[in-house]
C-alpha positions as CSV (number, residue, x, y, z in Angstrom):
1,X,138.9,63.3,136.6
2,X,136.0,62.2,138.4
3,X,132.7,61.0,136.4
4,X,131.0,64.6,137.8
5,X,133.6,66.7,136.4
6,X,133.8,65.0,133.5
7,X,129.8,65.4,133.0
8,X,130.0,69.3,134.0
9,X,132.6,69.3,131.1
10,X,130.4,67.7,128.5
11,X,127.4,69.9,129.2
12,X,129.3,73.2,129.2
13,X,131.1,71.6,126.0
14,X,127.3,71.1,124.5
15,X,126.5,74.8,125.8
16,X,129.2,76.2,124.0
17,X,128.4,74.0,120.7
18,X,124.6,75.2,120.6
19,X,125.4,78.5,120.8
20,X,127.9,78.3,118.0
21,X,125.2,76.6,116.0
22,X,122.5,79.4,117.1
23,X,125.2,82.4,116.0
24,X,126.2,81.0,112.7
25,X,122.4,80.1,112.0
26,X,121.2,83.5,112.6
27,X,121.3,85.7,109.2
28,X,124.0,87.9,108.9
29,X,124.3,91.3,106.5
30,X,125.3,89.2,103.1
31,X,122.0,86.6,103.7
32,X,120.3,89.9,102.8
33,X,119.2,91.9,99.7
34,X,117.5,95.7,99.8
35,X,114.0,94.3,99.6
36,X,113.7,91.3,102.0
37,X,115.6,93.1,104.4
38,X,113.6,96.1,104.1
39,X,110.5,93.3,105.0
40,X,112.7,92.2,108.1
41,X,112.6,95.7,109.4
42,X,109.1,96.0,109.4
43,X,108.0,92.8,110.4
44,X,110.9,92.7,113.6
45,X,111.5,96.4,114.2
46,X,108.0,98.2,113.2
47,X,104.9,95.4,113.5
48,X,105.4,95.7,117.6
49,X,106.0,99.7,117.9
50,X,104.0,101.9,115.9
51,X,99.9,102.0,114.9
52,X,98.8,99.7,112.3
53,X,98.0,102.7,109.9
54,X,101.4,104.1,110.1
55,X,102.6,100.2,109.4
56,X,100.3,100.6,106.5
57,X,102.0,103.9,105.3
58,X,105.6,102.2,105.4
59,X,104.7,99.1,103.9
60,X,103.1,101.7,101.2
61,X,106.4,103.6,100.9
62,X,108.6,100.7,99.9
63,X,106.0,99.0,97.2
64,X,105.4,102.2,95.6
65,X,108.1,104.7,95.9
66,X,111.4,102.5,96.7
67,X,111.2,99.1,95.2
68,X,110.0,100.3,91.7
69,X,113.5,102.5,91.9
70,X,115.6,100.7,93.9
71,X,118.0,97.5,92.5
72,X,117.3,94.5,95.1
73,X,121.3,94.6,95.7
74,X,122.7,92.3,98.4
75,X,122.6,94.8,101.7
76,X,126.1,95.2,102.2
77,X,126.8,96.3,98.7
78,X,124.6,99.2,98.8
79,X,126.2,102.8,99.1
80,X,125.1,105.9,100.0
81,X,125.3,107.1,95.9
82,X,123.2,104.6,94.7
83,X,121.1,105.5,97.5
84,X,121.3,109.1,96.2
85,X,120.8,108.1,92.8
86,X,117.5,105.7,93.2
87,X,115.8,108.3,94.9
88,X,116.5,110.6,92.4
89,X,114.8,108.7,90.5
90,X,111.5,108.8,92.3
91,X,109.3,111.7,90.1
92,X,108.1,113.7,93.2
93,X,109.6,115.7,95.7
94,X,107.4,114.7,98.8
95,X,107.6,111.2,97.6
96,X,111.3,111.5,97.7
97,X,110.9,113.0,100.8
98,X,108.8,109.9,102.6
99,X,111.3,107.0,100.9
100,X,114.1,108.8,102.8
101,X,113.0,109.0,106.0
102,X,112.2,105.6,105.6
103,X,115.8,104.5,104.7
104,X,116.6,106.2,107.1
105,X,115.0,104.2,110.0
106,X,115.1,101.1,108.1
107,X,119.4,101.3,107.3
108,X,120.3,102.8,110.4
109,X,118.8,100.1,112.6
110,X,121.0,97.9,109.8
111,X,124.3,99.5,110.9
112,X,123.5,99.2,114.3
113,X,122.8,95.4,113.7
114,X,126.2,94.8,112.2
115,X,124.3,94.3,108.5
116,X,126.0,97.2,107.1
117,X,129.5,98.1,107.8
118,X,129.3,101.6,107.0
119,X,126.0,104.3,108.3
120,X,124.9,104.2,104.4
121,X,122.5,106.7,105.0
122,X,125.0,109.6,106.7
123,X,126.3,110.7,103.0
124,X,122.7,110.8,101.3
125,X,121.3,114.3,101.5
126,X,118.0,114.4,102.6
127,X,115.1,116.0,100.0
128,X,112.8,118.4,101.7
129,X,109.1,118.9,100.5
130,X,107.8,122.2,100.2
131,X,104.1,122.2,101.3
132,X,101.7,123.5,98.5
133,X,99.2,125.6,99.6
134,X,95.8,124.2,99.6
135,X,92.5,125.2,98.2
136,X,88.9,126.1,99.9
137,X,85.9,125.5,98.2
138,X,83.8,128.3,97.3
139,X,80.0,128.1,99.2
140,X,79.2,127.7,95.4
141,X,81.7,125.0,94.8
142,X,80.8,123.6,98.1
143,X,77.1,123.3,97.4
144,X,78.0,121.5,94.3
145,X,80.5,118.9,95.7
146,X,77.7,117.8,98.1
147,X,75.4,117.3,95.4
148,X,78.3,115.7,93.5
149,X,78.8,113.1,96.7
150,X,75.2,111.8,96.9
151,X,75.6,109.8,93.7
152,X,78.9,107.6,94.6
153,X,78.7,105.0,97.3
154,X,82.0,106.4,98.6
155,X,80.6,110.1,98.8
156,X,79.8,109.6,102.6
157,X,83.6,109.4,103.5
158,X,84.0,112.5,101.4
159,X,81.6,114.0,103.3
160,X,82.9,113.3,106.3
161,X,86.1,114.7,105.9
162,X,84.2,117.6,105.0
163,X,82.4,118.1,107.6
164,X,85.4,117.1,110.4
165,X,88.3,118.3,108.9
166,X,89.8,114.5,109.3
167,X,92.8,113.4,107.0
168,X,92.4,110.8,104.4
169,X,94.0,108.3,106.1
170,X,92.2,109.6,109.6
171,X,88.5,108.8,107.7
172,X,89.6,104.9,106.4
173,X,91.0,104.0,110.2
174,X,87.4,105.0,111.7
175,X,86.4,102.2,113.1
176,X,82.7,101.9,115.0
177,X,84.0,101.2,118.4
178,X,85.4,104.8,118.0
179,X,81.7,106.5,117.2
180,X,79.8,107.5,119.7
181,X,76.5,108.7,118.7
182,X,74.8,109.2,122.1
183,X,77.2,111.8,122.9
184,X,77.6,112.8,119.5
185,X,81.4,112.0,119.6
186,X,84.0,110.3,117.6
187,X,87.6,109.4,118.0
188,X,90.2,110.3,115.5
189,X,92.9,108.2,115.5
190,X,95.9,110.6,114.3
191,X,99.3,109.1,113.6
192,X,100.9,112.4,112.1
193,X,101.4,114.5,115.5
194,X,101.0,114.3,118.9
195,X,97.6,116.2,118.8
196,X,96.5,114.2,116.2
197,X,95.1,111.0,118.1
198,X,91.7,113.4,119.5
199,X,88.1,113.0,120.5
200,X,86.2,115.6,118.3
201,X,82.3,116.5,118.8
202,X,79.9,115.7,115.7
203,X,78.4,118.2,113.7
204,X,75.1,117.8,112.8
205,X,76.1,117.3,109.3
206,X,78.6,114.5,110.2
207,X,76.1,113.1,112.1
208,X,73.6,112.5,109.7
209,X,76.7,110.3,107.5
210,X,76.7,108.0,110.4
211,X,73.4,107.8,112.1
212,X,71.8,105.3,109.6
213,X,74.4,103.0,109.2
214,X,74.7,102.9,112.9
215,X,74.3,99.3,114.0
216,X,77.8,98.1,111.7
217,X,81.2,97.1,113.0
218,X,84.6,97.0,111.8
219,X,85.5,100.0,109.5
220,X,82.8,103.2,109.0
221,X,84.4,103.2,105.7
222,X,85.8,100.2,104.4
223,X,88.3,101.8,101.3
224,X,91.9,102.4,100.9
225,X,93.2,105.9,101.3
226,X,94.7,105.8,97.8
227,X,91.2,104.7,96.3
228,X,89.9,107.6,97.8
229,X,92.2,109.9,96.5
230,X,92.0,108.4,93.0
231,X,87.7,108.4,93.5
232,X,88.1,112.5,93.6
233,X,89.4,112.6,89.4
234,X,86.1,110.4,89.2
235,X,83.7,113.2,90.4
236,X,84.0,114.9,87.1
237,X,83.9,118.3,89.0
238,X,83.8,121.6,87.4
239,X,86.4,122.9,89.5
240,X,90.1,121.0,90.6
241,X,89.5,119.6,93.7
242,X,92.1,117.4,95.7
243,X,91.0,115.2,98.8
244,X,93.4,117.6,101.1
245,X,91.5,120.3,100.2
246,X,88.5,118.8,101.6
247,X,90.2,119.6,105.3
248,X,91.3,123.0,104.0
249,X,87.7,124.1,103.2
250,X,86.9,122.3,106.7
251,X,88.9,124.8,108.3
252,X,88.3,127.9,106.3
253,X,84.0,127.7,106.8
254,X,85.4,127.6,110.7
255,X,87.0,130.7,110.3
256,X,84.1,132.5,108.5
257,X,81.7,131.4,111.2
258,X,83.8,132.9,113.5
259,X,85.4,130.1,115.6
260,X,88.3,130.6,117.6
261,X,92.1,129.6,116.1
262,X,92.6,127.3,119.0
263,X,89.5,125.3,118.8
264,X,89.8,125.3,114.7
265,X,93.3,123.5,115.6
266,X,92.7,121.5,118.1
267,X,89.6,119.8,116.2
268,X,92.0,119.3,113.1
269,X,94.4,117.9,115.5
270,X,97.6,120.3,114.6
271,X,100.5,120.3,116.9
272,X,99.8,124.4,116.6
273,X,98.1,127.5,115.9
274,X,100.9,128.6,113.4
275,X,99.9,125.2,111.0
276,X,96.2,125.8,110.9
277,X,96.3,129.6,109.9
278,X,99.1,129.3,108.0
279,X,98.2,126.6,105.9
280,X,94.7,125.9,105.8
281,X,92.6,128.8,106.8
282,X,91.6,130.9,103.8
283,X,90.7,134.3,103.3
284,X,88.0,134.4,100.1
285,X,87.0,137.2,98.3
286,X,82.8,136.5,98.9
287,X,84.1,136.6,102.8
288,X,85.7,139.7,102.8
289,X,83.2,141.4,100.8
290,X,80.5,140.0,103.7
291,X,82.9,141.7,106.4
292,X,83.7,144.5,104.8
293,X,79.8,145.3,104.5
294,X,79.7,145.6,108.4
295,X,81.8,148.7,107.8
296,X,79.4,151.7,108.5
297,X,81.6,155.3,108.0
């Protein structure tokens, strides 16, 4: 063997040495328990792919819903019962509902990894929430909820979903660089459909939120979707109010002023017509007596 063979041998001998070393280096299923995989998933398989407020919502998921009732069990000795059974444990349905399809994701891309050596997922049966139908202020209720607003610092982000019909977590990623009060635009940046992600015209009310606080950066309003939602029990309102019901009156004083279902759904930024009437467009009583006064026998 001449000194050049004997060379090429050594360095594909050194080749095949450092890629041993790099394969039994790498973490494999048992170097992993429930919750710091879970943290792999998101950090490898979600940071790079999805909008930082739907990175937000998962990281959400797993500190609220999953690891309070979830075992941090080594990977592979997780089954689909206990699966079953922790989410069980989870006290509401549409909570239930958001850990699975996060399991989902997160364990499948485990059995295609090799982590798993069963699809743990495939035997767990999936909880459907059913959508409660939600409420629209009165003009009465309405009138006092504004008044309500002007004494809390956070009332202007309540507002605002008022008066655009924007989701909770839709009003805490509004960022300035999205407002544009020359044209009296702003850009809603949906994660929870295809329409969602939208450039919407200002009302004047809306409009008036922004316009003295015009000259910030970084977040319009700088809270927490949660805090929000937990601000509303605050209010002390004579009347049960929850924040979704803000976009439910949005859409319902559309309707009464006689706005067309398509441009009611596109502003809300619905996939369709079906969701908006179906689900957020109410018919009150004080509305149909109004129409039922143009009635002339």
């Amino acid at each position: 063997m001449t000194i050049d063979e004997l060379a090429a041998q050594i360095a594909k001998l050194t080749e095949c040495v450092a890629a041993l070393v790099t394969v039994v280096g790498q973490p494999q299923g048992d170097d992993y328990t429930l919750y710091s995989y879970l943290r792999l998933w998101l950090d490898t398989y979600k940071k790079q792919t999805v909008k930082p407020h739907t990175l937000y919502s998962y990281d959400n998921v797993i500190r609220r819903y999953i690891q309070p009732n979830f075992a941090d069990v080594p990977l592979r000795s997780l089954t689909g019962v206990s699966v079953q059974n922790s989410l069980a444990r989870i006290p509401d349905c549409r909570q239930k509902e958001t850990a699975y399809f996060v399991l989902l994701d997160a364990l499948g891309t485990a059995y295609k990894n090799g982590f798993t050596s069963v699809d743990i997922m495939a035997t767990v049966t999936p909880y459907k929430h059913v959508r409660k139908s939600g409420h629209a202020m009165t003009l009465a209720e309405q009138a006092v909820f504004i008044q309500t607003c002007a004494q809390y610092s956070y009332g202007g982000a309540m507002l605002f979903a008022l008066y655009t019909g924007c989701r909770r977590g839709e009003v805490v990623s509004l960022d300035w660089s999205d407002v544009d009060l020359s044209r009296k635009l702003v850009r809603v940046r949906g994660t929870k459909t295809t329409k969602s992600d939208r450039v919407i015209p200002l009302s004047k009310q809306a409009l008036e939120i922004l316009q003295p606080h015009a000259q910030k950066a970084g977040k319009v309003f700088p809270w927490r979707g949660e805090y929000l939602g937990k601000c509303m029990d605050k209010m002390r309102l004579p009347f049960v109010l929850d924040f979704k019901d803000l976009r439910t009156t949005f859409a319902t004083r559309c309707m009464e002023k006689g706005m067309s279902d398509v441009v009611i759904s596109t502003l809300m930024g619905h996939s369709s017509i079906h969701t908006t009437k179906k689900h957020y467009e109410k018919v009150l009583p004080d509305f149909v007596k109004k129409e039922v006064s143009k009635l002339n026998f």
